[in-house]
DSSP file (Angstrom, degrees, kcal/mol; ACC not computed):
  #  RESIDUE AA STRUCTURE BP1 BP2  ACC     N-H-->O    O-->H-N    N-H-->O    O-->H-N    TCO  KAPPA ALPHA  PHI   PSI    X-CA   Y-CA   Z-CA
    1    1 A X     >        0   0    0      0, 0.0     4,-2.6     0, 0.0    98,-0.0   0.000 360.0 360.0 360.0 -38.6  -18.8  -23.5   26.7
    2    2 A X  H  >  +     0   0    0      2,-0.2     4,-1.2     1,-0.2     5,-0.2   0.790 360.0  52.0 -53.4 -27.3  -20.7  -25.7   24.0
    3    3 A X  H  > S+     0   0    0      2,-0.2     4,-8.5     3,-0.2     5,-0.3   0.960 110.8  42.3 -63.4 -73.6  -23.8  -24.5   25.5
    4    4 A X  H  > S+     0   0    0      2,-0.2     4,-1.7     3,-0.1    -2,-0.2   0.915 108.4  62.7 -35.6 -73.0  -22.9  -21.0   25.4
    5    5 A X  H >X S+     0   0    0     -4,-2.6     3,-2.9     1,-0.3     4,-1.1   0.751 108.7  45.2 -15.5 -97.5  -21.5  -21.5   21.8
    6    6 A X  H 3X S+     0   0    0     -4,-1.2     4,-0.6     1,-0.3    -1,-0.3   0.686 108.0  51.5 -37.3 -50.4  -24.9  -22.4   20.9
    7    7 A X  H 3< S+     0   0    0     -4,-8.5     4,-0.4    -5,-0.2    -1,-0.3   0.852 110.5  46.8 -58.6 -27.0  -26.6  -20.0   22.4
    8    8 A X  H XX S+     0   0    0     -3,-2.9     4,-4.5    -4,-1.7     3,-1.5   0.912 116.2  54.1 -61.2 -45.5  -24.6  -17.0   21.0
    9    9 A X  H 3X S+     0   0    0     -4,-1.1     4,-0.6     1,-0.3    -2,-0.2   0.368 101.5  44.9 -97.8  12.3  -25.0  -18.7   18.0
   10   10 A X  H 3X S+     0   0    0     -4,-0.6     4,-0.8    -5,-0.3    -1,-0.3   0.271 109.9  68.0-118.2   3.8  -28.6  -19.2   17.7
   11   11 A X  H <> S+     0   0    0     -3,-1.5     4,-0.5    -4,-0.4     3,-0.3   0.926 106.1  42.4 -40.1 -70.8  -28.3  -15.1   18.9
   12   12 A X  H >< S+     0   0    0     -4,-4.5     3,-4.2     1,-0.3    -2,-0.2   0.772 109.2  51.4 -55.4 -71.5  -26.8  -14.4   15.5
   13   13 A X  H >X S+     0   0    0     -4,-0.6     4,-2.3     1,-0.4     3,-1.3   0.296 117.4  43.8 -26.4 -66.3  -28.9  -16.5   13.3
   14   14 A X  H 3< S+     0   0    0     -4,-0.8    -1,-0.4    -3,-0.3    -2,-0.2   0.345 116.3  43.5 -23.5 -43.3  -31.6  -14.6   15.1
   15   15 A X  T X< S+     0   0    0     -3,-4.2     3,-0.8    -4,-0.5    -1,-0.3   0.795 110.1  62.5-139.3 -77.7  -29.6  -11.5   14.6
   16   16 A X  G X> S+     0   0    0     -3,-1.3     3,-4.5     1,-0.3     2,-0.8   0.911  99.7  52.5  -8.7 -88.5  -28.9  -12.8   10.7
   17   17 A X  G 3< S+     0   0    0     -4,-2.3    -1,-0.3     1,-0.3    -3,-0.1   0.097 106.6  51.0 -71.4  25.2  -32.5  -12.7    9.7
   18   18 A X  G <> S+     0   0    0     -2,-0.8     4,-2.1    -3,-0.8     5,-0.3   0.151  82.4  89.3-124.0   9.5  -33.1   -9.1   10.7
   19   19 A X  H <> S+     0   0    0     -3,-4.5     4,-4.2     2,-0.2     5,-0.3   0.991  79.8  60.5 -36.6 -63.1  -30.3   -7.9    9.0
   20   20 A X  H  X S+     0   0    0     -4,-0.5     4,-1.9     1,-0.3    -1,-0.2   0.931 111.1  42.2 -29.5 -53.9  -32.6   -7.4    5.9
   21   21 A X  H >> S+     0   0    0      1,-0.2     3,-1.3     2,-0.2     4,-1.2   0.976 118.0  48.5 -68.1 -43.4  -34.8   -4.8    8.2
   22   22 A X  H 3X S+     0   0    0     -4,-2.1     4,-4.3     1,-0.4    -1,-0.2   0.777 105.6  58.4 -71.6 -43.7  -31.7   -3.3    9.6
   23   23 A X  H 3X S+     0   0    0     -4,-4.2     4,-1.1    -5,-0.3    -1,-0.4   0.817 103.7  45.9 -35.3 -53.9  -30.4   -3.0    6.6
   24   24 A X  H << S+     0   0    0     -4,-1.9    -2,-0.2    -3,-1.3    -1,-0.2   0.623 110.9  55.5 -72.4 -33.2  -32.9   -1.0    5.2
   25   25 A X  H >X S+     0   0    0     -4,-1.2     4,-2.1     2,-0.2     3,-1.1   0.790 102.0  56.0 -80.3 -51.0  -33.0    1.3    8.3
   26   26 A X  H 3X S+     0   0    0     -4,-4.3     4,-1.0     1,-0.2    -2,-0.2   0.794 101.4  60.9 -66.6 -23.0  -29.4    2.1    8.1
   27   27 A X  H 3< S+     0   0    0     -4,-1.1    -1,-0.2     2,-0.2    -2,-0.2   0.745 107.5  43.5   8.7 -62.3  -29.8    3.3    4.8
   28   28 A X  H <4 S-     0   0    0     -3,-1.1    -2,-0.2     1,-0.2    -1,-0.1   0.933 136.0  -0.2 -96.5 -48.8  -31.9    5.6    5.7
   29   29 A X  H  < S-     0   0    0     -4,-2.1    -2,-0.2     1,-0.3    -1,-0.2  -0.238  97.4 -99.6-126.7  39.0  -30.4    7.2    9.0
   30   30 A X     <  -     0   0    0     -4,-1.0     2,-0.4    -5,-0.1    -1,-0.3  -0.316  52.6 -59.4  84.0-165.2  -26.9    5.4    9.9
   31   31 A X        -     0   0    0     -4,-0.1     2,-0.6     0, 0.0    -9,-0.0  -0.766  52.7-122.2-123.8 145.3  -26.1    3.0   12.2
   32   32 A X        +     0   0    0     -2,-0.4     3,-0.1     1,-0.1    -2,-0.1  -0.863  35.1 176.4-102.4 115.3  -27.1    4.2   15.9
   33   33 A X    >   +     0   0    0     -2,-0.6     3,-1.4     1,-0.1    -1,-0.1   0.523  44.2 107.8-114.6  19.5  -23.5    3.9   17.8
   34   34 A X  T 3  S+     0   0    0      1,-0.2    -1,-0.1     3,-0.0    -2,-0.0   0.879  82.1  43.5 -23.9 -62.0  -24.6    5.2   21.2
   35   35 A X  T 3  S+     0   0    0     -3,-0.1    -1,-0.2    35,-0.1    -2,-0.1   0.311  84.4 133.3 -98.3  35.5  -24.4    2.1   22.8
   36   36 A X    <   -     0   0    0     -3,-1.4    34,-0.1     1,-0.2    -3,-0.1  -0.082  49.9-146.6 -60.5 159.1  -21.1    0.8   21.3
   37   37 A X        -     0   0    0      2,-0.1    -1,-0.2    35,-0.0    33,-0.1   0.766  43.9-106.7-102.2 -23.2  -18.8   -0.6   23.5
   38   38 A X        +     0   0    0      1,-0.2     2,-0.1    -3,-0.0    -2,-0.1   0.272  58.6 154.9 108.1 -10.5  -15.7    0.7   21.5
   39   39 A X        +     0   0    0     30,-0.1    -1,-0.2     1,-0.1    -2,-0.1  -0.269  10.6 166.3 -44.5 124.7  -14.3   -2.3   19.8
   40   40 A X        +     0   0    0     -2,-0.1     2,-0.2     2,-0.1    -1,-0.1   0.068  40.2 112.0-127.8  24.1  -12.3   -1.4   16.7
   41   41 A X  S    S-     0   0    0      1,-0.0     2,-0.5     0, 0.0    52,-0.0  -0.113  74.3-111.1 -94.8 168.0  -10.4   -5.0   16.1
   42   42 A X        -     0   0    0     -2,-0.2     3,-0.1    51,-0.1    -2,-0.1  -0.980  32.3-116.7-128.6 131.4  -11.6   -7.0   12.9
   43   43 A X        -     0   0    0     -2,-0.5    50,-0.2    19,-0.1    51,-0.1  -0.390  44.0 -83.6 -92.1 153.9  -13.4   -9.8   13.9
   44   44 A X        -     0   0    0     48,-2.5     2,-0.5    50,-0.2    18,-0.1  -0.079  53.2 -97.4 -46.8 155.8  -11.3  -13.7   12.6
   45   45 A X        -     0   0    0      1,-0.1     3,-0.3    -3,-0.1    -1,-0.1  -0.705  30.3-128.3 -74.9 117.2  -12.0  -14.8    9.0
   46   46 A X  S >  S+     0   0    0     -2,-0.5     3,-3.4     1,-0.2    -1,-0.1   0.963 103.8  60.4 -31.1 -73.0  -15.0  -17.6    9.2
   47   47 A X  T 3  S+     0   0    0      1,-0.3    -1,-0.2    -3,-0.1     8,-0.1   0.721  78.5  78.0 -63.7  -8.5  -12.8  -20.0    7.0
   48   48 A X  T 3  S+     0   0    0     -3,-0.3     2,-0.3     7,-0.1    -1,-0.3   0.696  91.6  68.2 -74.4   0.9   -9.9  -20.3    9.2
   49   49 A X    <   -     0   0    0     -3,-3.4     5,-0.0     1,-0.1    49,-0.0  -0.819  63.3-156.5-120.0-175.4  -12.2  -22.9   11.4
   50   50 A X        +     0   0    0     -2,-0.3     2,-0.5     5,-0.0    -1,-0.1   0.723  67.6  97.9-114.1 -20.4  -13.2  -26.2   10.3
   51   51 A X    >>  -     0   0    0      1,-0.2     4,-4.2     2,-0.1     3,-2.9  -0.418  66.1-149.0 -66.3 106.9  -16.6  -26.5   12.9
   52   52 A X  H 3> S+     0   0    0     -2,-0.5     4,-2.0     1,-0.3     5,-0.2   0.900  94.1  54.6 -47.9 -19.2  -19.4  -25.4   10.3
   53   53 A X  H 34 S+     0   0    0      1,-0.2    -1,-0.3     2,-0.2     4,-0.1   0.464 112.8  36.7 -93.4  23.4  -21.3  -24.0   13.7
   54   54 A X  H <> S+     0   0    0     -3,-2.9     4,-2.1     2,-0.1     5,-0.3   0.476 116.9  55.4-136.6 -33.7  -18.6  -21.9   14.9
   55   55 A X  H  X S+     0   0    0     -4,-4.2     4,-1.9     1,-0.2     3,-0.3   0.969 110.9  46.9 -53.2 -56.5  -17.7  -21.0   10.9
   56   56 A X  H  X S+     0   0    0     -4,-2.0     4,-2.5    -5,-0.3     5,-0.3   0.859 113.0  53.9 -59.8 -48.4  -21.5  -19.8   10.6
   57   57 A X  H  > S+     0   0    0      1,-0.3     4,-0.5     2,-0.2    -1,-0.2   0.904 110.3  40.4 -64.5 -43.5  -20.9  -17.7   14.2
   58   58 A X  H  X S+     0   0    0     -4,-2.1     4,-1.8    -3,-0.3     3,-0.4   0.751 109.9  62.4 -93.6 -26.1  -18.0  -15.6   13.3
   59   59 A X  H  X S+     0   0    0     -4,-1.9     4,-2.2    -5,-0.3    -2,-0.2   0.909 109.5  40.9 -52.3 -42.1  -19.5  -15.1    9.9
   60   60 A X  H  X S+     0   0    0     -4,-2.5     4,-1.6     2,-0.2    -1,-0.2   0.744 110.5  54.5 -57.7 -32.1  -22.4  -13.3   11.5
   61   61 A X  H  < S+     0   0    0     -4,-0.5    -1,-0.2    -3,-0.4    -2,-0.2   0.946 106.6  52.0 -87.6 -48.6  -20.4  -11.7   13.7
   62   62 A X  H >< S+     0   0    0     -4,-1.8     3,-0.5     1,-0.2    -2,-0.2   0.894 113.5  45.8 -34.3 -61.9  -18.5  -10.5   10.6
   63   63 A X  H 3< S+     0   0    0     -4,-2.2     2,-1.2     1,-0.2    -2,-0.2   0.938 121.0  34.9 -48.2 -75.2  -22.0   -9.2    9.1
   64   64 A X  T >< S+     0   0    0     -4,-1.6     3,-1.3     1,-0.2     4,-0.5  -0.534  71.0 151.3 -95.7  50.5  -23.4   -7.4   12.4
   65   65 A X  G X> S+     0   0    0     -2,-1.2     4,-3.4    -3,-0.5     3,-1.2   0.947  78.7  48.5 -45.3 -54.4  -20.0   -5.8   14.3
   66   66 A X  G 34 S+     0   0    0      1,-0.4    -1,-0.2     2,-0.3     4,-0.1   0.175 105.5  53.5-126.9   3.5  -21.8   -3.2   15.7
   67   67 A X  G <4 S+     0   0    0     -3,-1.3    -1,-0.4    -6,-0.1    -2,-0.2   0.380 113.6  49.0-100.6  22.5  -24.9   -5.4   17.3
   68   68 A X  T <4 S+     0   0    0     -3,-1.2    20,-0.5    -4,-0.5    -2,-0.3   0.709 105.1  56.1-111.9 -76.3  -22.0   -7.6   19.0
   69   69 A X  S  < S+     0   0    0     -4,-3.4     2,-1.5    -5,-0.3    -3,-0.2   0.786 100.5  56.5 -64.4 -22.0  -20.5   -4.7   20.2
   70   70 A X  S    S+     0   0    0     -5,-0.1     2,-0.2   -34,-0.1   -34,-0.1  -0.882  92.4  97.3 -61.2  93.6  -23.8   -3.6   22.0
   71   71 A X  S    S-     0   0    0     -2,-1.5    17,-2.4    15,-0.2    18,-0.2  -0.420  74.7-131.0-137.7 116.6  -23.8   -6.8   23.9
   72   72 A X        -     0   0    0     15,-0.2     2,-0.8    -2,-0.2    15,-0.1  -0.139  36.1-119.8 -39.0 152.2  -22.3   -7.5   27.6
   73   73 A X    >   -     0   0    0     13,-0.1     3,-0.7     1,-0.1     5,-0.3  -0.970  29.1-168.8 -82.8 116.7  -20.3  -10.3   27.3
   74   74 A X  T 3  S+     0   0    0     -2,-0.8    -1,-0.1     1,-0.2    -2,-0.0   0.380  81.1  72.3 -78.8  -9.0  -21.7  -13.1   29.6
   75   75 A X  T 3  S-     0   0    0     13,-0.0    -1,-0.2   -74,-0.0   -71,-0.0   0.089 110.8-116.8-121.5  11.6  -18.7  -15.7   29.4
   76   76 A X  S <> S+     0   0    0     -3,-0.7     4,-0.5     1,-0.1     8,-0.2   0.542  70.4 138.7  70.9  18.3  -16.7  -12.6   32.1
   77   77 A X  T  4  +     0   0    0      1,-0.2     8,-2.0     2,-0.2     7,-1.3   0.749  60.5  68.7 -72.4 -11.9  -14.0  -11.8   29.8
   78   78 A X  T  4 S+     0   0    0      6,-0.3    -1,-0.2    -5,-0.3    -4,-0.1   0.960 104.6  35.6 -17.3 -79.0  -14.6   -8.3   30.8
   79   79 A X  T  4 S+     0   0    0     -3,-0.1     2,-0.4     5,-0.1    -2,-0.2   0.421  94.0 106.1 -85.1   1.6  -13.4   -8.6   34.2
   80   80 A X     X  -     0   0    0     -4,-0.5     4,-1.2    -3,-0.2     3,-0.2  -0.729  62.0-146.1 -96.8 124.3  -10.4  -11.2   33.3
   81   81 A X  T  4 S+     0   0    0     -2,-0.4    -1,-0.1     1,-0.2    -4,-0.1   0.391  98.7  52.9 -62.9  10.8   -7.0   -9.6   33.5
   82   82 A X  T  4 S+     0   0    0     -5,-0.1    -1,-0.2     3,-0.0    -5,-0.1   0.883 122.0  23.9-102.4 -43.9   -6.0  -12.0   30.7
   83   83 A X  T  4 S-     0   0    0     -3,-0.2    -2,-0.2    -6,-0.2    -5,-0.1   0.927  74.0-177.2 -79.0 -80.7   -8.8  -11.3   28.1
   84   84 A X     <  -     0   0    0     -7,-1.3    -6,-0.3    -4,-1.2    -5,-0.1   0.881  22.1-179.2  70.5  37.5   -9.9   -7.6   29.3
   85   85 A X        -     0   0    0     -8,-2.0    -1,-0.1     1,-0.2     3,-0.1  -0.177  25.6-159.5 -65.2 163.5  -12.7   -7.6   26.6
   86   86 A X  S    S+     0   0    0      1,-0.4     2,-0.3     2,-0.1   -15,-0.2   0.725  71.9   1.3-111.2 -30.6  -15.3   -4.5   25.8
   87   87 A X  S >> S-     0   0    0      1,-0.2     3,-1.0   -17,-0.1     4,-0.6  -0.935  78.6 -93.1-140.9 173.4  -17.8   -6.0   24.2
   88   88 A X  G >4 S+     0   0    0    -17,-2.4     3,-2.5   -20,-0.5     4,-0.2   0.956 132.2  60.7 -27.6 -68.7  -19.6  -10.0   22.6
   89   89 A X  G >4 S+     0   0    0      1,-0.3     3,-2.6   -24,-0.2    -1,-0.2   0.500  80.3  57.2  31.3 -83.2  -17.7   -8.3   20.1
   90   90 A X  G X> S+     0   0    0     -3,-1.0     3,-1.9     1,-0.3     4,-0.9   0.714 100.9  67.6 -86.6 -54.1  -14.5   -8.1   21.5
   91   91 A X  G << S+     0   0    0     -3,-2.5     6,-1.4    -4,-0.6    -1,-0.3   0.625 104.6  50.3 -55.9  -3.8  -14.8  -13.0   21.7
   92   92 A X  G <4 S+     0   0    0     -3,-2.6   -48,-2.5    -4,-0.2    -1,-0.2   0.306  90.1  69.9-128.6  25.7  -14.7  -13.0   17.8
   93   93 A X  T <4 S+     0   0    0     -3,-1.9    -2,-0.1   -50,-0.2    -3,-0.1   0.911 116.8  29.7 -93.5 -39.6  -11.6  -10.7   17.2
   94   94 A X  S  < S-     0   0    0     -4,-0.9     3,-0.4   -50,-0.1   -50,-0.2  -0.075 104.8 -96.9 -53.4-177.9   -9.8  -13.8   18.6
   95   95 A X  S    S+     0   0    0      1,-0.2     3,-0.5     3,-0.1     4,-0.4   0.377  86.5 116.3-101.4  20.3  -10.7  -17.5   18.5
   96   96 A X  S    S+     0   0    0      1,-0.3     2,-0.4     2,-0.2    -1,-0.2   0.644  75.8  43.4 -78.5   4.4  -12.3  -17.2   22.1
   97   97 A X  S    S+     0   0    0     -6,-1.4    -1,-0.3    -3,-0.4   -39,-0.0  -0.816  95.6  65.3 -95.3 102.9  -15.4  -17.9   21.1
   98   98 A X              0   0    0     -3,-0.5    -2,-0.2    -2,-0.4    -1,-0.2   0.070 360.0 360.0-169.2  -5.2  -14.9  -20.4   19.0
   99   99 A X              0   0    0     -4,-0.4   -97,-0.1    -3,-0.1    -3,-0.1   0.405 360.0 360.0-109.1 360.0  -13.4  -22.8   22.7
């Protein structure tokens, strides 16, 4: 799951540092929600954990909702009758990614 972790989380950064352009672009014409997934949950508050990489992940997530929620989830909380997630999204309205 540390693997994963990291890879999601070198997503945002990735993510992060085209905010600026994205930014600029929704300005002009909206946010494109075609491929939204439907989440409408408020992703956890960054400071309630204490791991600076997992603080840094759900802050991004915070920033970008609506590229998260385009995203398949990979880690199958989709298809788990416990979880039942819709989107990447969908791990940072809870602390599941963050385990």
């Amino acid at each position: 799951m540390k693997i994963f972790l990291s890879f999601i989380l070198v997503l945002l950064m990735l993510s992060g540092s085209l905010n600026f352009a994205f930014s600029q672009e929704k300005q002009k014409k909206g946010i494109d929600q075609s491929l939204r997934k439907g989440e409408t949950r408020e992703t956890l508050e960054p400071s309630i954990f204490r791991d600076p990489m997992i603080r840094e992940a759900y802050r991004v997530a915070k920033e970008i909702p609506w590229v998260l929620d385009s995203i398949y989830c990979y880690c199958q909380c989709k298809e788990s009758p416990v979880f039942r997630h819709k989107s990447l999204l969908s791990c940072y309205v809870d602390d599941h990614a963050a385990q």
